[in-house]
C-alpha positions, 0 to 999 in steps of 0.5 A: 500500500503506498503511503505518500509521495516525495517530490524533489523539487528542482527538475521534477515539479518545477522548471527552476534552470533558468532561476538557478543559473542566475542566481549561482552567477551571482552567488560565484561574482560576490563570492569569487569576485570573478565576470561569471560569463567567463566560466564555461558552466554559466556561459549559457543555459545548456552548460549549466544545466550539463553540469549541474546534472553530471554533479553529484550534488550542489556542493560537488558542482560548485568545488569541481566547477568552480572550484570552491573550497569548504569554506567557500561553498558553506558561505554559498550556501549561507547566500542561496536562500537569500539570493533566491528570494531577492531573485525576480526570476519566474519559475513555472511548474511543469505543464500538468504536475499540479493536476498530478498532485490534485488527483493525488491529493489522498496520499501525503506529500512532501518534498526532498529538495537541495534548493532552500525550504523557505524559497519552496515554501514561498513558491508553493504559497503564491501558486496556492498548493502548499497545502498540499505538502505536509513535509518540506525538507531543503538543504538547510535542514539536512547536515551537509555531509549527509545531502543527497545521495545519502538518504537522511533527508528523505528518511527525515521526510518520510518519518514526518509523513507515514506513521507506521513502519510498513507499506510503500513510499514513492520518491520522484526525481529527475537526477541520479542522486534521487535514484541513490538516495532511494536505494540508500534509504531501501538499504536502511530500512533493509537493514533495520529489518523495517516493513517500509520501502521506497519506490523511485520514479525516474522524471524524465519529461524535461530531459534525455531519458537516455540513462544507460550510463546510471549506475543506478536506474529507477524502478519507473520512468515517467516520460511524461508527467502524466506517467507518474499517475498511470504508475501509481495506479498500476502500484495500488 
């Protein structure tokens, strides 16, 4: 029987590349003093959201791409949430995900996101769907050597949002590390012998489903929005 359901955010419900390109050039400028259209992953949309997708997680993308170092990448994680807020830049849910969340309205949602809580919350109370979302998890509140692909934050969330230790949870993400952090939470419950199991869907409908490279591949793709309530129905 499923539980809930666990969004991430960036790539999955909302289409954030174009806001999160602009808000790391400003992140890298204040913090490297650097023109940040000189670094091959901020020239334009398509590198950055290549990198952004070959990196493990943000911290990794601004060490290798940038090459911060701890220091540096825990002040920009410091400024992210307010440089996302001040950030004008309109981001829109993909075509047809709010219809996905209201037909699925009788499971509990939540999301597990490396943006900022109060950035997801502020955009879910404008587009009037917070109350739809019982658990929000960002980076701030999970330690950052415990970010995605360990399961920490998802295991947090799915604590919040199911009140016993059996049943299934899906999880939905656009990125590898999703898919990771799915099977890394299926070996804790595993491993503390516990009923509950996640199931991942893999979000593919605004990118390249052509996945063959993943080390891990999720248990559904969902090529179109739409897909995630055929899958879910069939999982019933």
């Amino acid at each position: 029987m499923i539980k809930a359901i666990i969004w991430d955010y960036d790539g999955t419900l909302v289409d954030t590349h174009i806001k999160n390109l602009n808000v790391t050039r400003k992140i890298i400028e204040h913090i490297t003093g650097k023109n940040p259209n000189n670094l091959h992953p901020l020239k334009n949309l398509n590198n950055y959201r290549l990198a952004a997708r070959k990196a493990k997680n943000w911290r990794t993308l601004y060490k290798d791409e940038f090459d911060l170092d701890e220091n540096e990448i825990d002040k920009a994680g410091v400024l992210w949430s307010e440089f996302q807020l001040k950030d004008e830049t309109e981001v829109p849910f993909y075509d047809g995900i709010i219809n996905v969340i209201q037909t699925l309205r009788k499971y509990p949602h939540g999301i597990v996101s490396q943006n900022s809580r109060e950035n997801i919350i502020q955009f879910l109370q404008k587009n009037k769907m917070l109350k739809y979302f019982k658990s929000i998890l960002g980076y701030e509140e999970v330690e950052s050597y415990k970010q995605k692909p360990e399961p920490d934050g998802l295991l947090q969330c799915i604590s919040e949002l199911v009140q016993l230790n059996t049943g299934t949870v899906i999880y939905i993400g656009d990125h590898e590390t999703d898919i990771h952090c799915a099977l890394n939470a299926n070996n804790v419950y595993n491993e503390n012998r516990s009923d509950l199991n996640v199931i991942s869907i893999g979000a593919f409908y605004d990118i390249d489903s052509n996945i063959s490279d993943w080390k891990v591949q999720p248990d559904f793709v969902a090529d179109r929005v739409e897909d995630v309530i055929e899958i879910i129905e069939r999982l019933e």
